[in-house]
N, C-alpha and C positions, 0 to 999 in steps of 0.2 A: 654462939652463932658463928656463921665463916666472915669472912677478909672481906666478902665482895656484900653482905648488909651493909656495911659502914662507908661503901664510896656512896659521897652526895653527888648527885647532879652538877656539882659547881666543881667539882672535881672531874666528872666527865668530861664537862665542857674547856677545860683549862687541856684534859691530855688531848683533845681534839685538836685544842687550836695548838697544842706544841708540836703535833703530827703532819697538821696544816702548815705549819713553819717549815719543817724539817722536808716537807715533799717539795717547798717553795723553795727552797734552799737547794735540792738535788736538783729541780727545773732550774734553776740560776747557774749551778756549776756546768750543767750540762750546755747551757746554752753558751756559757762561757768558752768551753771546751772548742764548743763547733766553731766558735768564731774565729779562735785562735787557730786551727786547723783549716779555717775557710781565708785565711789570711796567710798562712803561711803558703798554698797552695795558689792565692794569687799571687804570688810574689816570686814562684817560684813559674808561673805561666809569666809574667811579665818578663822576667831572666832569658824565657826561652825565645820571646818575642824580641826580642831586642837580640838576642843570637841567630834568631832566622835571618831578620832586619838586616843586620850585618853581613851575615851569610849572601842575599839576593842584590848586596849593592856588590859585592863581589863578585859575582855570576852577572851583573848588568855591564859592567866594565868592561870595554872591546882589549880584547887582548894584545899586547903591544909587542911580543915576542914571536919571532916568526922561525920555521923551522930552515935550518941550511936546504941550500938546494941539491946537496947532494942526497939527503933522505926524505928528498919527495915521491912519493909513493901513486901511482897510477892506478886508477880504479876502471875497470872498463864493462862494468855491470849493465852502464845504461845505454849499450850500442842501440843506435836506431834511434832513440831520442832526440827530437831535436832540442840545442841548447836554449836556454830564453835572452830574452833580450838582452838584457846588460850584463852575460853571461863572456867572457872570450875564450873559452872551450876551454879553460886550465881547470882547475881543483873547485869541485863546487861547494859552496856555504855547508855542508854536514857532511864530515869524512866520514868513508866507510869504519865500521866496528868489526872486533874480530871476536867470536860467537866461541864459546866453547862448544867439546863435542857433545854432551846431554842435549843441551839447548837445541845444539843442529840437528841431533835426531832425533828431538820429539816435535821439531818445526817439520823435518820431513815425514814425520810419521802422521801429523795434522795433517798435512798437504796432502799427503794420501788418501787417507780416509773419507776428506772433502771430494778428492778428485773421484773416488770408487763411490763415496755416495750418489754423486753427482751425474755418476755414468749410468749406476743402477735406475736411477728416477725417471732418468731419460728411456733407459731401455723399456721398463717397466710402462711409461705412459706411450711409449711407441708398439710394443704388444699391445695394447689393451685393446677390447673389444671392439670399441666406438672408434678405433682407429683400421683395425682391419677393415670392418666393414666397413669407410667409408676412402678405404685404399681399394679394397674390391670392387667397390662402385666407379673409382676413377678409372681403376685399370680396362673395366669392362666397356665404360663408354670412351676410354680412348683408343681400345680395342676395335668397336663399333668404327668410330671417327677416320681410325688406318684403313680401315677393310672399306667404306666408301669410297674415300678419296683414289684408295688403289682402283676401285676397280670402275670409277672416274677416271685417271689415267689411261689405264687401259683402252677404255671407249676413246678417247681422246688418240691415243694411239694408231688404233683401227681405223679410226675416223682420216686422221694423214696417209696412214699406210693405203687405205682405198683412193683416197685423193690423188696420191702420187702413181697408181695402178690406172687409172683414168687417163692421167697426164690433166689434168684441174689444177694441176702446182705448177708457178710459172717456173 
C-alpha cells in the first residue's frame, strides 16, 4: 500500500495545528517587524519636530544686528504709495529680493501672457455681436438726438435773427 493509507486523522490534525502555529508565529514576527519600524519612524518624526521647534524659535527672535549705514540700500519701487501710519518713510519691514534671471523671465513672460490674454477677452467681447448692435442703436439715436437739437438751434437762430430784423430786440 502507499505512505499516505497509513496517516490517521490524529496525525492530520496534529500537522494542522503545527501549520496553525507556524502561520501564528510568521503573523507575530510580522507584527513585530511593523512595530519596530512604526517606532523607529516615530522617533525619527519626533527628532524632526523638535528640529523644526528649534528652527521657528529662531526665525521668531527679532533680529539684534543691524546693518551699517553705509550699505543701506534704497528701494524706490513703491513711488506713489503712500507710507502707513507708523511708517517714517525709511526702509520698510520686508527688503526688497534680488530675482535671478530665469525667474525674471518667466515672471515677465506670465505677465504677458495674462496681459495679451486679458486684452484679447476684452477685444473679443467688445466685437461681439450683442455689442455692435447695441453700439449701433446708440450711435443712431444719438445721431437722431444731434440732428434735433441742431435744427432746434437753428429755429432758435432764425427766430432772433427775424427778431433783431424787426427791431423787437431792445
Amino acid at each position: 500500500m502507499d505512505d499516505w493509507s497509513r496517516v490517521t486523522s490524529a496525525d492530520a490534525t496534529a500537522s494542522v495545528a503545527v501549520a496553525g502555529v507556524l502561520v501564528l508565529m510568521l503573523v507575530l514576527v510580522w507584527v513585530l517587524v511593523g512595530q519596530r519600524r512604526t517606532r523607529r519612524e516615530l522617533a525619527r518624526s519626533r527628532e524632526m519636530h523638535d528640529e523644526l521647534l528649534a528652527r521657528l524659535a529662531l526665525l521668531e527672535r527679532p533680529a539684534i544686528t543691524q546693518a551699517p549705514a553705509s550699505t543701506v540700500e534704497f528701494v524706490i519701487t513703491d513711488v506713489g504709495e503712500t507710507p502707513d501710519a507708523g511708517e517714517t518713510g525709511a526702509r520698510r519691514a520686508t527688503p526688497a529680493t534680488r530675482i535671478e534671471g530665469r525667474l525674471f523671465a518667466d515672471i515677465v513672460a506670465r505677465e504677458t501672457v495674462v496681459k495679451a490674454a486679458s486684452w484679447s477677452h476684452g477685444l473679443r467681447h467688445a466685437l461681439s455681436a450683442e455689442n455692435r448692435n447695441r453700439l449701433r442703436f446708440e450711435m443712431t439715436r444719438e445721431t437722431k438726438r444731434s440732428t434735433r437739437q441742431r435744427k432746434a438751434d437753428v429755429k432758435e437762430a432764425l427766430r432772433q435773427y427775424y427778431a433783431r430784423e424787426r427791431g423787437d430786440v431792445a
